[in-house]
Phi, psi and omega in degrees: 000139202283142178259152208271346182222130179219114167258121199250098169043039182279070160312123181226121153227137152283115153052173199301354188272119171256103166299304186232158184200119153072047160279147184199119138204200196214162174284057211270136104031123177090001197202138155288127190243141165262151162246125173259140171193149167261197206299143154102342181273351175111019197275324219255355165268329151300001170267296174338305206295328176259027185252011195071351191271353179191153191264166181243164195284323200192150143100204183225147165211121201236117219256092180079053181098343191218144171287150184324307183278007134261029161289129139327314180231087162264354169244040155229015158258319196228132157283169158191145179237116179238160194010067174062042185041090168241107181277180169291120167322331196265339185271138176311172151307287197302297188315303167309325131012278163282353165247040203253304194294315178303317149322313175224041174084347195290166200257180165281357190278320204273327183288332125354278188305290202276007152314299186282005181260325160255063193029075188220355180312338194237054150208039183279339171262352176300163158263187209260345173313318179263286191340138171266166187302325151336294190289325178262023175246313201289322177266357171259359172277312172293010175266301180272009149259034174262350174276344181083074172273188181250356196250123191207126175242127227207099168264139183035010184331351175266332179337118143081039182249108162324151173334311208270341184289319179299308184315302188330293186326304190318300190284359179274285173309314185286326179288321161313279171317310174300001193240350160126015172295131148326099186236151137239123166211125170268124186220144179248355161290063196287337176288335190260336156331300189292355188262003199234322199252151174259354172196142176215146189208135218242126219228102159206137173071036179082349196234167192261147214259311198205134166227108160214186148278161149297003153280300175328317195294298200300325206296305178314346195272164160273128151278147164237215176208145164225141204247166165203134181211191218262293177273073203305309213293320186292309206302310179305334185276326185295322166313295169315352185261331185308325189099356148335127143281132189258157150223113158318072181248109198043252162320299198292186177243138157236131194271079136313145171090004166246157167277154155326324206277316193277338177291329178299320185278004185263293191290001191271343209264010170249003193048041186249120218275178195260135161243332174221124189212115159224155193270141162219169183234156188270166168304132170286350173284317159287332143343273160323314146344295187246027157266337211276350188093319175320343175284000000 
């Protein structure tokens, strides 16, 4: 499948300063993409650049074939939420709305709907100056859907959003993509990331680190195993001899290079009993962790 945001060799520098250089991946249709970086990695300037909002130094970045300021319809191609939706103060939910809605044709019926589609009806009359940050993550996501793009770009979007609002998202964005919709979403919320994007692509110090799915990725890791027993000191060398790499972490032991089945059958045959053996994958958040350099 053809992709729907294709960033090409994507260069920005100040001066002598490259925010971002040769950054290059892509987007599909049907799929959630996470972009990972930490503060400072350039995500949030290769989202700029491809929202039109900053010019690139070099290369291309590109939303169904065309850069932003050649779209014919562009807030009926790309939605997009950046800093945290930022409205007028003096203005209602609904008032802001509408006048978001005059930009791109949409009616009052559609500024309705999508009140009452990311829980904002019965604050449609606040003005947005009083919204807590929830509510005002909740109406800049109803901003960038109000043209119907096929397309949705989302920097931080959970910021200050409760459990049932993060439930919301998950399920906003997966019906999007399932309906064949585009998503790139930048998140430093990474446990609730991994549970929501089908490809991440890891962003650092400007240039991109990792482009996968996130099955590919999990596939890719070592699994390992941590154990904790009655001889920590016997269980590790019978592991090593088995040919395991051991680690020490507090109590437990972390095994590489074994199944449950052969740690389990080593320690009955050395008599040393098990009190805990579980399989782990590493996390995407240590993943991430140690392409980003933090580590």
């Amino acid at each position: 499948m053809s992709s729907m945001i294709e960033i090409r060799e994507l260069t920005k520098r100040y001066g002598r300063v490259a925010a971002v250089q040769d950054v290059t991946f892509d987007a599909a249709p049907g799929r959630v993409t996470g972009l990972l970086g930490l503060n400072g990695s350039g995500k949030t300037t290769t989202l700029r650049i491809l929202l039109g909002l900053s010019r690139a130094s070099g290369g291309a970045a590109l939303i169904n074939g065309k850069s932003y300021r050649d779209l014919k319809d562009p807030q009926g191609t790309i939605g997009a939420v950046l800093e945290q939706g930022l409205s007028h103060p003096g203005l209602t939910g609904r008032g802001h709305l509408m006048s978001q809605a005059l930009l791109c044709g949409a009616g009052r019926a559609r500024v309705n709907t999508l009140l009452a589609y990311v829980g904002l009806a019965g604050a449609a009359t606040t003005r947005t100056g009083d919204y807590s940050l929830g509510m005002r993550q909740r109406l800049a996501v109803a901003t960038a859907l109000l043209g119907e793009p096929a397309v949705l770009v989302l920097d931080e979007p959970a910021n200050g959003l409760d459990p049932a609002g993060m439930a919301w998202l998950r399920e906003l964005l997966r019906e999007h993509a399932q309906a064949g919709g585009t998503v790139l979403i930048s998140s430093h919320l990474l446990s609730e990331l991994e549970q929501l994007i089908d490809d991440v692509v890891i962003i650092s110090q400007g240039r991109v680190r990792l482009q996968t799915s996130l099955t590919d990725l999990a596939d890719s890791q070592v699994h390992r195993l941590r154990v904790r027993g009655g001889d920590p000191e016997l269980l590790c060398q019978a592991f090593e001899r088995a040919g395991a790499e051991v680690s020490e972490n507090g109590r437990s032991l972390l095994v590489a290079g074994l199944s449950p089945e052969d740690a389990g059958d080593i320690a009955l045959r050395i008599q040393v009993p098990i009190y805990e053996l579980v399989s782990e994958t590493p996390k995407l958040e240590e993943i991430f962790l140690n392409l980003a350099g933090s580590r």
